[in-house]
C-alpha positions in Angstrom: 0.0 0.0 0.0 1.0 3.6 -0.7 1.5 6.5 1.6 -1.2 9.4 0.6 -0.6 13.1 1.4 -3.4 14.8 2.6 -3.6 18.6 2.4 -5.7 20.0 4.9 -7.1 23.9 5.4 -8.0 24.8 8.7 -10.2 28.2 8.9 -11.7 29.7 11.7 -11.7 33.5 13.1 -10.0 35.4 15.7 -12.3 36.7 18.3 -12.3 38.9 21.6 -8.4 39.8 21.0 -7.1 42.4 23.3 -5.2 45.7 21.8 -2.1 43.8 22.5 -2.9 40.4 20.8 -3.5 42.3 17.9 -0.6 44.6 18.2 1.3 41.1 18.3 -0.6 39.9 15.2 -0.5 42.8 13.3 4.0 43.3 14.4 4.4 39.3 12.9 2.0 39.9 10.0 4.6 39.5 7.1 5.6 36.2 8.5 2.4 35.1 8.1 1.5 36.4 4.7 -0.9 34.3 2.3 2.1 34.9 -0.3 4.3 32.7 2.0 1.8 30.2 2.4 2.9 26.8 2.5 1.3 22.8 3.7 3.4 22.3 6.7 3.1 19.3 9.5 3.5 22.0 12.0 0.8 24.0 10.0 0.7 27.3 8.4 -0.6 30.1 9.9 -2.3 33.2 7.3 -3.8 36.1 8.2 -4.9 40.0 7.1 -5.8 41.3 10.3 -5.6 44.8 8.8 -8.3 43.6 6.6 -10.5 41.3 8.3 -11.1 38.8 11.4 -9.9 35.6 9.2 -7.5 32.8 9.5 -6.2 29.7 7.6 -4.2 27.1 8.8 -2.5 24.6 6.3 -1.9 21.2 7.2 0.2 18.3 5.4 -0.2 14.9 6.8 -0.2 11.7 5.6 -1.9 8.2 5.9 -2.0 4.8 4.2 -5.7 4.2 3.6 -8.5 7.0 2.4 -10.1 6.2 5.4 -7.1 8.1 7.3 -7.8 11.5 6.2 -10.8 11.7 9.0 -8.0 11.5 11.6 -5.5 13.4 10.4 -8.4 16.4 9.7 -8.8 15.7 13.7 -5.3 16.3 14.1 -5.0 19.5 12.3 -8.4 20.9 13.8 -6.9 20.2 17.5 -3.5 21.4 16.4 -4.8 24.7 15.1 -6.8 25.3 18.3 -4.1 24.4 20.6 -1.9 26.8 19.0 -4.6 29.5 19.2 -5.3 28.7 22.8 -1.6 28.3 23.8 -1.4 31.6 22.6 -4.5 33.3 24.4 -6.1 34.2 20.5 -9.8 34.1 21.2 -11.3 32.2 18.0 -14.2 30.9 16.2 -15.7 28.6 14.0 -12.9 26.5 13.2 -13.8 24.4 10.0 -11.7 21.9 8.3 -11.0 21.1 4.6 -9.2 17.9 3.6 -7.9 16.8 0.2 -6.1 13.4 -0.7 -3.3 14.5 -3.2 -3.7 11.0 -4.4 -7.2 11.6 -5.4 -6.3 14.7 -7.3 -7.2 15.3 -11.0 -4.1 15.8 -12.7 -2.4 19.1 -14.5 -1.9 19.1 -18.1 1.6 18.8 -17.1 1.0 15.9 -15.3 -1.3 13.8 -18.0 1.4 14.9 -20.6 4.7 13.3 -18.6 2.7 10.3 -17.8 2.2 10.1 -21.9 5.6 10.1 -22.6 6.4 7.5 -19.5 
């Protein structure tokens, strides 16, 4: 059997935040720029704060059946709480998104290398 990556998006809100949560948010902002964003196992952490309320967490994991993307989605809700909680961030509506890379339609790229394989 073969290992599948699963990609997984973690969304949710900041809520409550005191003047200086956001003054921390807003100081680390460029570190957590949706033009750096990146599936990590650790997680990814975006945010506009300037903008709007919004977050996104991104997740890679892995597992060896299709059945094992329902605990690793698990994983990455907790993991995104936790790190929202460790940090005092007040949040909401935390919603998860999974997506089995092995599943994935292939790119034109893709279909066209597999041709010539």
């Amino acid at each position: 059997m073969s290992e599948r990556i699963f990609r997984i998006t973690v969304r949710g809100a900041f809520d409550g935040l005191g003047e200086e949560q956001r003054a921390e948010l807003l100081a680390r902002a460029a570190e957590h720029d949706v033009l750096r964003a990146t599936f990590t196992p650790e997680g990814h952490l975006t945010y506009d704060l300037a903008a709007r309320p919004f977050f996104t967490f991104r997740f890679v994991d892995s597992g060896e059946a299709e059945e094992d993307i329902v605990p690793a989605t698990e994983r990455a809700l907790a993991a995104a709480d936790r790190w929202l909680s460790d940090r005092g961030y007040g949040h909401k509506n935390l919603r998860a998104q999974a997506e089995d890379l092995s599943q994935a339609p292939l790119s034109k790229r893709q279909r066209r290398a597999q041709a010539a394989g």
